[in-house]
N, C-alpha and C positions, 0 to 999 in steps of 0.2 A: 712690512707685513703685519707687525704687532697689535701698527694702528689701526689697521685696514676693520672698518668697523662690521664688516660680513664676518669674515673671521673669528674676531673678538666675538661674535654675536655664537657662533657656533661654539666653540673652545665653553662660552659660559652654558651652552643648551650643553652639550655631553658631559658639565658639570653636577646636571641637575638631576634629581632623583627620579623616578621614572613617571610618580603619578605627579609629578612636576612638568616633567617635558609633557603629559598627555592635557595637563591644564590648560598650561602655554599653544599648545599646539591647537586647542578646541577655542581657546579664546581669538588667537589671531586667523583661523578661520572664521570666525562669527565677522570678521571687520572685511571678507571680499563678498565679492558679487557672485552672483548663481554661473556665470560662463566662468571665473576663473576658481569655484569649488568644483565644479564638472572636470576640469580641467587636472585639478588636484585628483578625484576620484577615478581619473584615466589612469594618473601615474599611478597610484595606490594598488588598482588591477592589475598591471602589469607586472608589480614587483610582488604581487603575489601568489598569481600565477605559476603552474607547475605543471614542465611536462615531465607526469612519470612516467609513461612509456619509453621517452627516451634514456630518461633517469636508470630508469632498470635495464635498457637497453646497453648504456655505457657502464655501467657497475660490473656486467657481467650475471646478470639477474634476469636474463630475457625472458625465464622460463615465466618470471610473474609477471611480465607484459604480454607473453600468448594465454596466458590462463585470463586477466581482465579481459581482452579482444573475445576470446570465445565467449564471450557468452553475448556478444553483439548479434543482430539478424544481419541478413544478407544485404539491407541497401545501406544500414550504418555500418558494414563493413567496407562497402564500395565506399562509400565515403571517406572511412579512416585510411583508406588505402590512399588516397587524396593531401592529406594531412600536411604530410612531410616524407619527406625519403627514409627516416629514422623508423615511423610506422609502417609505412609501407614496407622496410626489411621485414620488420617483426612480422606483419601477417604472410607474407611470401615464406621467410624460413621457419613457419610454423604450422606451415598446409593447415591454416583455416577455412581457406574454401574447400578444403577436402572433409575436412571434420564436419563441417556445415552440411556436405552431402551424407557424409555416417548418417550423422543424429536426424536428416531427417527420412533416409532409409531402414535406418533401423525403430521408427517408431510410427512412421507411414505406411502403410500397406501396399499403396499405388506407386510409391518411391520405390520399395522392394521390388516390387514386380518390376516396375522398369529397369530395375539394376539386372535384374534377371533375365529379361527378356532380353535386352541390349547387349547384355556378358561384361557390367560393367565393374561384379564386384571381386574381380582381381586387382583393380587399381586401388583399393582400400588395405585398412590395417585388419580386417575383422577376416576370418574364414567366408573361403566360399561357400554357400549353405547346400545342403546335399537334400535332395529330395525325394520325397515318402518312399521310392523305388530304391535309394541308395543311390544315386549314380549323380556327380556334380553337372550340374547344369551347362548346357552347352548349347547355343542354338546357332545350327548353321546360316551363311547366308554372307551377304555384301559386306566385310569389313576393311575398315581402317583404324590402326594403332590398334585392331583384337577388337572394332568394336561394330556392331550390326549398323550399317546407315544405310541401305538399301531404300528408298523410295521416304528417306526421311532430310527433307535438305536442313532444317535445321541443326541436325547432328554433321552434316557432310559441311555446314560452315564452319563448323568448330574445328573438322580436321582442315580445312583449307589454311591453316596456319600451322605455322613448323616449329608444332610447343612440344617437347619430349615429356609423356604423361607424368611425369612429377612434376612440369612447371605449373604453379600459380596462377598465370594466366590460364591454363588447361580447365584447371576444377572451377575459376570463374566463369567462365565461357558454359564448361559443361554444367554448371547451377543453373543458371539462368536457365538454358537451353533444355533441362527437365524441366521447370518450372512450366516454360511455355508446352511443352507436351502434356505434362501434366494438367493443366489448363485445359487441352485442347479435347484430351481423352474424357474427362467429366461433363465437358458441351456436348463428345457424342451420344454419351450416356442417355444428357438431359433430353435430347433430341432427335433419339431415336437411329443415331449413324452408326453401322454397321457393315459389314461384311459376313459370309454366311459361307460354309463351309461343312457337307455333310459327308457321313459312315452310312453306309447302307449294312445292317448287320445280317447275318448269314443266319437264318432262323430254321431250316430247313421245312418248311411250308407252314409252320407255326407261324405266330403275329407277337410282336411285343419284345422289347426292351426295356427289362423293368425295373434296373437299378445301373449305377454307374459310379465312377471316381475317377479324376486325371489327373496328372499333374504336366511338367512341362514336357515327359517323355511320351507315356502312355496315358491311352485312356483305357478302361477293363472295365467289360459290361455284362452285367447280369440277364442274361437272354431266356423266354418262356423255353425253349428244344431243352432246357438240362445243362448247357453251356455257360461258361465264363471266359469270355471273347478279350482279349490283347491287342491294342491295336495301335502301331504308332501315331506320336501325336500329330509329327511333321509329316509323314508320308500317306497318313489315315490308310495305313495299309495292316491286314490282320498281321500279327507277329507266331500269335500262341493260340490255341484254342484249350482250355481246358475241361477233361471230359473227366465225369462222375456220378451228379446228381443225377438221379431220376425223375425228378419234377421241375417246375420253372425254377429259374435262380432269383429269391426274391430281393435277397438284400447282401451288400457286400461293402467291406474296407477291407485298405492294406495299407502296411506300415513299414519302412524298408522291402525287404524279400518277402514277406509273411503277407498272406490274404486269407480273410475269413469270409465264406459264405454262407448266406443260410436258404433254406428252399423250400415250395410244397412240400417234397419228401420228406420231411420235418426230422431231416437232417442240419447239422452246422460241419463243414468242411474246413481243413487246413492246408492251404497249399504254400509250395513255392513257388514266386514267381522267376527265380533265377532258372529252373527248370521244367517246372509246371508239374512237378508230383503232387498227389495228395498226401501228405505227412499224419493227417489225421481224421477221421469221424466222431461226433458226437451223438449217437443217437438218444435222446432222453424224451423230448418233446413229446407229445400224446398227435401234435397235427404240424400243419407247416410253421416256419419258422418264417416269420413277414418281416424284426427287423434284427441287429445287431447291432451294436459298437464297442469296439476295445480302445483302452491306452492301459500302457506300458502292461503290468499282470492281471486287467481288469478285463473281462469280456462278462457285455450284459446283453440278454435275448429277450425280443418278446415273439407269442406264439400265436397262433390261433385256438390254442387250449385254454386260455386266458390267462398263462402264466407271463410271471417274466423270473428270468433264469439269471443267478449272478454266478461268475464261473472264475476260478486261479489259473491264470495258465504259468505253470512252471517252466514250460517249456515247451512246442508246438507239438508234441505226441504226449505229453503230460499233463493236462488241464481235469482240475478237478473241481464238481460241483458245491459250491459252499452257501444257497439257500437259493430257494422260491418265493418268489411273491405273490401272494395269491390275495383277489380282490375284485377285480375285472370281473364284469359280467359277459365281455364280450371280445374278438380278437384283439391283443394289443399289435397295433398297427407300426408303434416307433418307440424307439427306447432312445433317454441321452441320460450323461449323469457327468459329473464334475466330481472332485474331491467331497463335496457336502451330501448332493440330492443327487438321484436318480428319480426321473422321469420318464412316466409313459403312459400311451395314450391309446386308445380303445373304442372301440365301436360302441362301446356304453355311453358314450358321452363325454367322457370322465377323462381330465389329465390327470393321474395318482401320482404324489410327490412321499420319495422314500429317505429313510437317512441313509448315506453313503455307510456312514460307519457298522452303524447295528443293524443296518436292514431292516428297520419299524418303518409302518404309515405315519405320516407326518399331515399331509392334507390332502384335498380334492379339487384342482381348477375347474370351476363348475361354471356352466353358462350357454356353451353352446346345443342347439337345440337338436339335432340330431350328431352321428357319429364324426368323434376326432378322427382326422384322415392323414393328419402329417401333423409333423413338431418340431422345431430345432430350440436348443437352448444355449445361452451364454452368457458369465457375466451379468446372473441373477434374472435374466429378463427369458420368460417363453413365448414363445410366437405361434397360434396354433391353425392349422384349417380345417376344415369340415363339409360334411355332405351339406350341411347347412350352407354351404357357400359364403360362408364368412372365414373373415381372417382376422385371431384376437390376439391381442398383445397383453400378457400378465408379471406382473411381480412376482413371482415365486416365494420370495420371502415371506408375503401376507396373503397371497392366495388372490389381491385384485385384479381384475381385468381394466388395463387403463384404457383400450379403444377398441374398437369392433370396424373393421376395413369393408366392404362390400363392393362388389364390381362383379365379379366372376356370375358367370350364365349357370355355370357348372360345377359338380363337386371341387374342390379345390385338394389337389393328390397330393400336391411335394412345394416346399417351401423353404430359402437359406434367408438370412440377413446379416448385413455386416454393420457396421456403428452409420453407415449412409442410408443404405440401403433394405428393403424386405422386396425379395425376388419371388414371386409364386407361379406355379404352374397347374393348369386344368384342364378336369376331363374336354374343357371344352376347346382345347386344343391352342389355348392362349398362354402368353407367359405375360403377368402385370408386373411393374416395379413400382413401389412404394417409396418416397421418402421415411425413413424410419424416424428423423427429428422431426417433424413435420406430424408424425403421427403419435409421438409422446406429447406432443403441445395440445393439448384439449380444448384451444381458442384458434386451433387451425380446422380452416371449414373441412368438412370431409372431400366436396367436390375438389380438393385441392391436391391431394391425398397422392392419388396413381400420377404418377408421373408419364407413363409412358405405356402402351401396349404391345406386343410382340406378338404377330402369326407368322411362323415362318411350318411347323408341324400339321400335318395332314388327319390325324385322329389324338385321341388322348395322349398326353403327356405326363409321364408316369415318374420323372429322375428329373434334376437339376442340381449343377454345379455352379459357383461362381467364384470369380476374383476379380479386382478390380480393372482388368482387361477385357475379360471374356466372362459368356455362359456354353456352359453346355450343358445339354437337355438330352433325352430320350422318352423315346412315345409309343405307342401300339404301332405307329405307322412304320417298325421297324429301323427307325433309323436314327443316329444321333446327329445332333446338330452343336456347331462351334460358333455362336455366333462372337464376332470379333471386334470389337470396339478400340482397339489399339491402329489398325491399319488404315482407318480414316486420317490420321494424324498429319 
């Protein structure tokens, strides 16, 4: 073996110092041919090569092979699941297709809602979320393994298999299987599919339902008779009638058990909803009181005296007045406000932007040509409408109006948007939906703009809700409307 001249050849290469064997090694490369360097640069990859996943896997280190894998999307996960049996443990005993459903229910809105609507978020690590009423979500109806499939076969193939909801196969099956609804629910959107499902409200010979809020239990409507109407959401049957004001109920929210409303009678009322007492009256206002909103100890009013009111509530028989805003030449029609700005908006023309903190005039959204008729704000952006029948989108921060929307025959009364969406409704008894990206791009035609029209309402339409499932409206023509975009599916 001494002689053996391979040997002898290697014995003197492990002899040699390192930028010695790297000389050796680049020179007697330079003397093959390109299939047998190819050849050399196979083996080269191979021995260099490293699977850490499994690596970490056999160390006992698994937790850093589920933390690399998370942060994979859902088809490079199907695929690593592929890999080898080694990856495939780690993402099965790491519920990443379950965490894949967290992060994108909990930063989707339309995911949310279907966690919601389905009853799907007991299967997760996060709290089931309780809603504005206090009460955890629950929706009756056709389940398997606790979960709604009634008239949804894609959910009904999921359970056709006998996966115990913590297996892996479970949350990949059910990914997908949101994804495709998810899908399906934004075509109806796009295209107008729906189902339709009305409240005829109890007005007693008066006309008009002029304000509203729902969530998955009830919806509570602000009625012209003096009424604040309860009504389930699954049964659309009245629950509570709440009797008080004296004049129409113009505007209302609730938060858990707590509801504020405000009225003609240019009162603002406190009730519970857990029993339906009035807990409290505000009387201060000089005329009716058109809009509200609270969060947490913040409650802001606008009037038809052309105030707006900033209020403490200490406690729901405790609320004390801590300034007026005075400006307005004309009723403020809607109040919103965030941590920074309060905003409101007025038959003057005029959206007035205040500082949250000190209560000073900050600036004036100016442009439209006759009165502001509705407002919503969020996330820096206001959306306004008007007797002018337009509908502007501004910057709040500089006071720009980045587009001017037109379509509506008619005043435009009530308007929501979410980051997809700008939803409007009018006297003219239509509800239009806008692309909201589509209307921030200033190289998109305007004819391009409404997405979609909606007559399902008999006269004006006065309230609109939305989420990424459903609208509901209310109109003069006393009745509310649910229209349903989840049930096409």
């Amino acid at each position: 073996m001494a002689n053996d001249p391979e040997q002898s050849l290697k014995l003197l290469f492990a002899g040699l110092p390192t930028h010695k064997k790297i000389e050796f090694l680049v020179s007697s490369v330079q003397t093959l041919s390109n299939e047998q360097c190819a050849e050399i640069q196979n083996s080269i990859d191979r021995m260099l090569r490293r699977d850490f996943i499994t690596l970490f896997r056999e160390c006992s280190q698994i937790h850093i092979a589920e933390k690399i894998l998370s942060y994979l999307d859902a088809s490079s996960l199907a695929a690593a699941e592929k890999v080898c049996p080694a990856w495939c443990a780690v993402i099965r005993g790491g519920n990443l297709w379950q965490r894949l459903i967290q992060i994108r229910v909990l930063s989707e809105e339309l995911w949310d809602r279907l966690s919601i609507q389905l009853d799907l978020k007991k299967y997760f690590r996060f709290n089931t979320v309780c809603q504005p009423n206090g009460v955890t979500d629950h929706i009756p109806g056709d389940y398997e393994f606790g979960i709604q499939t009634k008239g949804l076969s894609d959910l009904s193939e999921v359970f056709t298999q006998d996966y115990a909801h913590q297996h892996s196969d479970f949350y990949r099956s059910l990914y997908f299987t949101l994804c495709r609804l998810a899908e399906r629910i934004q075509q109806n959107w796009a295209h107008g599919r729906y189902n339709v499902k009305r409240i005829t409200c109890h007005t007693n010979g008066s006309r008009g339902v002029y304000c509203l809020q729902y969530d998955t239990r009830y919806i509570v409507c602000g009625v012209r008779d003096g009424s604040v109407q309860v009504y389930n959401k699954m049964t659309l049957e009245c629950e509570r009638i709440l009797i008080g004001h004296l004049g129409s109920v113009l505007c209302l929210q609730y938060e858990n058990q707590l509801l504020i409303s405000g009225s003609s009678d240019s009162t603002v009322r406190f009730w519970s909803l857990l029993n339906g007492f009035n807990l409290h009256t505000i009387r201060h206002h000089r005329s009716g009181v058109l809009s509200l909103r609270f969060k947490d100890d913040t409650l802001v009013t606008g009037s038809r005296d052309h105030t707006v009111c900033v209020w403490k509530i200490r406690s729901p028989t405790d609320v004390r007045l801590l300034t007026s805003l005075h400006g307005h030449r004309a009723s403020v029609v809607a109040v919103e406000f965030d941590d920074r700005f309060i905003l409101s908006a007025s038959g003057d023309r005029l959206v007035q932007v205040w500082d949250f903190q000190v209560h000073e005039y900050v600036r004036s959204l100016v442009g439209h040509r006759r009165g502001v008729t509705c407002l919503h704000y969020e996330k820096g952006i206001a959306i306004t409408g008007s007797s002018d029948l337009t509908v502007r989108i501004w910057t709040v921060e500089t006071g720009l109006c980045l587009r001017i929307l037109e379509g509506h025959n008619h005043l435009v009364r009530c308007l929501r948007f979410d980051m997809q969406r700008i939803i409007c409704g009018s006297y003219d008894g239509k509800i239009r939906i806008w692309n909201l990206q589509d209307a921030m791009n200033r190289n998109s035609s305007g004819a391009q703009l409404c997405a979609i029209t909606l007559a399902e309402h008999k006269n004006r339409i006065f309230r609109l809700q939305f989420d990424p499932l459903q609208i509901v409206s209310s109109s003069l023509d006393n009745t509310v409307v649910i229209w349903n975009f989840f049930t096409q599916v």
